[in-house]
N, C-alpha and C positions, 0 to 999 in steps of 0.2 A: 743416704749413703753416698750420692754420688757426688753431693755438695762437700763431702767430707774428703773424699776420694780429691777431689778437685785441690781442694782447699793444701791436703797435704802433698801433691804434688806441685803447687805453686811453692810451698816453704822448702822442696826439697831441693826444687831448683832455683832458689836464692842462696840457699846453702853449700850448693857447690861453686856458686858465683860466686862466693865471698871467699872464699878458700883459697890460698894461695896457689901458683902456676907449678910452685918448687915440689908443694907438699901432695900431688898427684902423683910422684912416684913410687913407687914401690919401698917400703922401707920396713925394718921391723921396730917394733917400740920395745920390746923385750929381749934380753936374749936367749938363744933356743937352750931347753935343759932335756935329761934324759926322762923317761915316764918311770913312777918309783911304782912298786904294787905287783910287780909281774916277775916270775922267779925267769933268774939266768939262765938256768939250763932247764934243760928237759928232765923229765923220772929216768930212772934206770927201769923200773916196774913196767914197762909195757903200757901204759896209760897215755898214748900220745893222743887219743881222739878227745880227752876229756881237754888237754892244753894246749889243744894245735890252736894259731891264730886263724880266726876268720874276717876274711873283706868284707864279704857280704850276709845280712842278717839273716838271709832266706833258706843259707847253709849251716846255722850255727845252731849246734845243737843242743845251747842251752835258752834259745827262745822256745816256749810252749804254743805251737801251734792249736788252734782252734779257739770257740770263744768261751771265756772263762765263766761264764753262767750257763753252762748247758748243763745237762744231766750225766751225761761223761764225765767232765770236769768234778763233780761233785763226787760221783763216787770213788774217781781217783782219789782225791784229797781224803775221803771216809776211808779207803785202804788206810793212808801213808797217814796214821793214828800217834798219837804221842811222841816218842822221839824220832819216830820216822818225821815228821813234819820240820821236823828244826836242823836234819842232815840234809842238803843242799845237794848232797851225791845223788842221793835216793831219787828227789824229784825227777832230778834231770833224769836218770836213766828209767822214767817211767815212759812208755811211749803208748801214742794211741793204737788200741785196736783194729787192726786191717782187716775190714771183708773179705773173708774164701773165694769174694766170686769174681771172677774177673771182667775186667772192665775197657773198654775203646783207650781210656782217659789214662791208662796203665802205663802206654806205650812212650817214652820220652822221648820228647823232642830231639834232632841234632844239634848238638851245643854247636854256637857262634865261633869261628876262628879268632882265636886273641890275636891282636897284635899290638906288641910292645909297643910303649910310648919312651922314647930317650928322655930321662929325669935330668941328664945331669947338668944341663945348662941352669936347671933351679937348685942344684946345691949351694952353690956360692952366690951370696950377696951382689949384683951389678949396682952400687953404690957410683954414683959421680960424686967425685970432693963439689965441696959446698964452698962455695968464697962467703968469706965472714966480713962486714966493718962495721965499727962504731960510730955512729952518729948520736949526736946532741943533739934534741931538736924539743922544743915546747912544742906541742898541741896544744889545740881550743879544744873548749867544749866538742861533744860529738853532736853534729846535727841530728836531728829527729828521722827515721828514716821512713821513705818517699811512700808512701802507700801502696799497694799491690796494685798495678792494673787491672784492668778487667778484662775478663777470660772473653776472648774470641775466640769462633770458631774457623778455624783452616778453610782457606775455602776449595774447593775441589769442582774440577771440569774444564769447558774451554768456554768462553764468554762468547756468545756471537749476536748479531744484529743484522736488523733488515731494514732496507730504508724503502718506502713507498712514497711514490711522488702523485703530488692532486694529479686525480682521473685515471689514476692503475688500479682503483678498486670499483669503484663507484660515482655517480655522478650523482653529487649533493642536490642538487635542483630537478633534478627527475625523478631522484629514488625517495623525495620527501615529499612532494606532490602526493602517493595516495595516503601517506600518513597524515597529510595537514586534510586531504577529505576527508577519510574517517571520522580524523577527531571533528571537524568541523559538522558532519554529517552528526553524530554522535550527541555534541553537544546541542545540534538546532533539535533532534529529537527527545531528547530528554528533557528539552526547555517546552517543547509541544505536548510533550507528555505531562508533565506536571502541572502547564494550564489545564489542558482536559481536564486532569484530574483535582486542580481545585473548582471549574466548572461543573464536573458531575457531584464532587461531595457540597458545594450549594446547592444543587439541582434534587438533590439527595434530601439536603436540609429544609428544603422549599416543601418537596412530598412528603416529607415525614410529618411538618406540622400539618399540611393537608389531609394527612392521612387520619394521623391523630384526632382532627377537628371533624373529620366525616364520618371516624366509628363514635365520639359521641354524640353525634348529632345524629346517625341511627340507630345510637343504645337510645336516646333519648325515645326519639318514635318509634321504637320497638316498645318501650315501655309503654308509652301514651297507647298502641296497638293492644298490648295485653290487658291495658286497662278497659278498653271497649269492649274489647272481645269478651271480657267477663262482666259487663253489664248485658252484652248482646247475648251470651248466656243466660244470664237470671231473666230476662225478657223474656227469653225462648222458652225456657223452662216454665215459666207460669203460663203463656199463651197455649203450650202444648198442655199442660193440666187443663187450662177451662177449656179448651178443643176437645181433647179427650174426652171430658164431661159432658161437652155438648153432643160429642157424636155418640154419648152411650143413650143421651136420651133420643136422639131421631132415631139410631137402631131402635129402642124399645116402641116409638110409636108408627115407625112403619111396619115391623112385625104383628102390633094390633091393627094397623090400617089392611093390611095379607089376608089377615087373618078373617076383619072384614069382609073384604074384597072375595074371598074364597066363600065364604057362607053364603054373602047375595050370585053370585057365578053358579053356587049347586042349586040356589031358588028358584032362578029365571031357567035354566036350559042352554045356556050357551057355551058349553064345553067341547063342544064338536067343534063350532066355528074356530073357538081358540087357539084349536089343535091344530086346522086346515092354517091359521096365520101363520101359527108357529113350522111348523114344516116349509111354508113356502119363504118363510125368510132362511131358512137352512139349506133353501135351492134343493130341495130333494125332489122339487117336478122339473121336467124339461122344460124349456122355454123357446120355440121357435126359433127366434131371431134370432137367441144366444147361437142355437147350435151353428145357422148359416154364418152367420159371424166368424165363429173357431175354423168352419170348417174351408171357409171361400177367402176370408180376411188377412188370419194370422198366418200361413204360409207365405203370398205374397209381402209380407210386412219383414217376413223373416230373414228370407230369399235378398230380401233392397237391402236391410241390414248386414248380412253377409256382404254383400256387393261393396256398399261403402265402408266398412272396415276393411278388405281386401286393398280397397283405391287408399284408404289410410296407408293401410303397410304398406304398400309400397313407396307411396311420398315420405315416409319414414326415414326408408331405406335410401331414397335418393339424396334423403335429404344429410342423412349419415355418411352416404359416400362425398359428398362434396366437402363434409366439415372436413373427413377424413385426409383427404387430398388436401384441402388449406393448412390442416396441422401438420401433414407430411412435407409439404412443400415449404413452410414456415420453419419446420424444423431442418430440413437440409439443408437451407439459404442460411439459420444460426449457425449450423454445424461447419458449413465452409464459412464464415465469417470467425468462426473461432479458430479455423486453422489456419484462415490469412492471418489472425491475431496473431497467434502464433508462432509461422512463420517469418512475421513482423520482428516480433519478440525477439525470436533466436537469432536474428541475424541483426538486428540491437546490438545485443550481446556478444554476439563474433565479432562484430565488429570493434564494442570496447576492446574486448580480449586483444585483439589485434594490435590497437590503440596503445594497448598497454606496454605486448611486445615490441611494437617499433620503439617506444620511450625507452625499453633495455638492450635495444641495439639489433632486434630479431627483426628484420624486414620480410614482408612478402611482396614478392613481383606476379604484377598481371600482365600475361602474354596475351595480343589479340591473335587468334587462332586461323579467322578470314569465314569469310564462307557464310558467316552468320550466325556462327559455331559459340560466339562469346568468349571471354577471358578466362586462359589458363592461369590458375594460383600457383606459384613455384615458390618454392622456401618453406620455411624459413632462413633467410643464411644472416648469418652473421657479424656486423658492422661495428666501429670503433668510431668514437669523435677525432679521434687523430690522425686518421685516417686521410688521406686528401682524396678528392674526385676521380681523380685517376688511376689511383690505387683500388679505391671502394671497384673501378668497374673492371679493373682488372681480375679482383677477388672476385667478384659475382661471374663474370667470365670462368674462371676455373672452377668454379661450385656448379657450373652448367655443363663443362667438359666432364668433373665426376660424376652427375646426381642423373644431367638430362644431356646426354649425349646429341639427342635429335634436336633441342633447343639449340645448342651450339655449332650445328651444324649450317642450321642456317642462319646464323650469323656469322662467317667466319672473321670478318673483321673487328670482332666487338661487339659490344653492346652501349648501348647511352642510357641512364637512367634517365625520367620524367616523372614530374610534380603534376599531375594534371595532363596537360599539354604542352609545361614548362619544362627545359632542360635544368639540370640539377648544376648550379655551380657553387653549390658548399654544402658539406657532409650534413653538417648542423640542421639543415630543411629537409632531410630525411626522418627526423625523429620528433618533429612538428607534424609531417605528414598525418595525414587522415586515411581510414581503413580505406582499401582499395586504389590512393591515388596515385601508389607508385607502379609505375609501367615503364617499358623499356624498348627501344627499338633499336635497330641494326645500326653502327655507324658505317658513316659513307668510306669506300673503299680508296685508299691513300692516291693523291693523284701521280700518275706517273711520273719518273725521272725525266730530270729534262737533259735533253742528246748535249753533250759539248758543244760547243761553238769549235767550227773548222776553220782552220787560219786564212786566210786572204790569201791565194795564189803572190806567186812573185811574179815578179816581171822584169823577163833579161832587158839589162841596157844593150842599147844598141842595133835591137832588134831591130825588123821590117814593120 
């Protein structure tokens, strides 16, 4: 739609373009007549609401308000049956039903003040005479006409620009510096990476067939193993049957040799003696020497034994406390070694940090303090490469009058920046600097004015 839109707004305004300058005025192509259909006069009957003219359609009383498919409408029109339908009076003076009940919406409006418009400048024609003349003239051909431009759009607003000159944003060669590490950083590790890791999957590939070649070369001698072991079985198994057999016949004939033995034992008489053996290998008589033995012996034995397990524990203990003390003391000498590490570390790291800020123009000044007190860290402030020497310490100067009152105090002549031990004489060797080496000290106070020179006395002629 809006290509259409487009399209007929382009034809409309070639249309008036082509149109003559003359034929934009006002003119009629017809002439005016009177309108036929409408009676000259009025009824005599009283009937003037049905033929009064109306301007406006919203007062005329032969439009039917409301919508012509509702159920209203329909029953009106089921009233007005047969020839009511075809008498055009009838309709009109049917009107809708008004609810009883009253309503906000009731109240009208105050009508608008008219005020007249003077018509009568448009009754008469303002026609200008036309100048007419004849010319002869042959025309060509019509040329083919020129194709539509192409729709642009108006352009709207105010156009503005900014011009930035090298080093109002950035300094190309300092702010690329960590980007070329990174990547450089970046790329030597993903190159170290990727060796390792075609090293470990060789290394990988090496153990696998290793591995491979050692489980079956223990499936192997596992099996050679199971193989023995179940001969060493059938072995066992028949040794333990003739064993078996054999010790059921020694039980059987040392039972008859008892048995023996018992018959000639009840012949002879020596059942007594047996019984005195047997009891004294049961220890059931005392025995002298045993008792002086337990009773003089094994105290003293016992007594020593306590004694030297006592002298044990305690070499024990001694000897626990001394590990103890070597691991305590081993481990505190680690433990401050990992916090010089540490502190190693972190101030590495300040340091880059630092490094980094002087490369974006953020200096920090060390003040020596005296005393043995060490360097005061002041800043960061702020520096530009455009900057000249003189300026840089005049800014550092004021950032000391706002931030550190008492620095500035005693200096009041200034300050002088320092590379080390060097004086600074271009901005540029500030932002090469290294963490810590910019310092500054007092400049020397201006030397005094020198007095005029007094004129040479005069000397009267003449004198004595």
């Amino acid at each position: 739609q809006v290509v259409v839109c487009a399209h007929a707004l382009r034809a409309c305004r070639f249309a008036v373009l082509a149109v003559p300058a003359m034929s934009l005025t006002q003119t009629f192509q017809s002439r005016p007549k009177a309108v036929d259909g409408r009676q000259r006069y009025r009824p005599q009957d009283g009937g003037e609401e049905d033929y009064a003219f109306h301007t406006n359609i919203h007062s005329d009383t032969r439009v039917f308000r409301g919508n012509t498919h509702s159920t209203h409408t329909k029953k009106v029109f089921e009233k007005l049956s047969g020839d009511a339908l075809n008498d055009s009076t009838a309709v009109r003076r049917v009107r809708r039903q008004r609810s009883t009940k009253n309503s906000i919406f009731d109240i009208e409006l105050p009508k608008p003040d008219r005020v007249p418009v003077d018509l009568h400048s448009h009754l008469v024609e303002d026609a200008a005479p036309v100048k007419v003349a004849q010319v002869v003239t042959q025309t060509d051909a019509f040329q083919p006409e020129p194709p539509p431009p192409a729709f642009k759009v108006q352009k709207s607003g105010i156009d503005a620009s900014t011009q930035v000159y090298d080093g109002d944003l950035f300094h190309f060669d300092i702010e690329v510096r960590p980007i070329v590490d990174v990547i450089a950083d970046k790329i030597m590790e993903q190159s170290l990476m990727e060796v390792q890791e075609e090293m470990e999957l060789a290394e990988m590939g090496k153990f696998k067939q290793k591995w491979f070649r050692r489980q079956k070369e223990e499936m192997d001698a596992w099996k050679t193993l199971v193989e023995q072991e179940r001969a060493f079985y059938r072995e066992t198994k028949e040794l333990m049957s003739q064993e078996s057999k054999r010790v059921d016949r020694e039980a059987d004939l040392l039972r008859k040799l008892e048995v023996l033995a018992l018959a000639e034992q009840a012949g002879s008489g020596t059942q007594v003696d047996q019984a005195f053996f047997d009891l004294s290998a049961l220890q059931a008589f005392t025995v002298p020497d045993a008792a002086r033995v337990e009773r003089d012996v094994f105290p003293f034995l016992l007594e020593q034994a306590n004694s030297d397990i006592a002298r044990m524990l305690d070499a024990h203990a001694v000897v626990d406390g001394l590990i103890l003390n070597v691991v305590q003391s081993t481990a505190a000498s680690h433990e401050a070694a990992r916090q010089a590490h540490k502190q190693v570390v972190a101030k590495r790291q300040a340091n880059e940090k630092e490094e980094r800020e002087i490369m974006k123009g953020n200096i920090r000044i060390y003040v020596d303090q005296g005393g043995g007190k060490g360097k005061l860290p002041i800043g960061p402030v702020r520096i530009s490469t455009d900057e000249q020497p003189d300026d840089v310490h005049d800014s550092i100067m004021a950032w000391l009058q706002e931030n550190h009152p008492e620095v500035a105090g005693q200096n009041p002549y200034g300050v002088e920046l320092l590379i080390g031990d060097t004086p600074m004489t271009e901005t540029k060797q500030l932002f090469t600097a290294r963490a810590g080496q910019i310092t500054m000290r007092a400049k020397d106070p201006p030397p005094p004015p020198t007095p005029p020179e007094e004129p040479p006395p005069e000397v009267e002629e003449g004198g004595a």
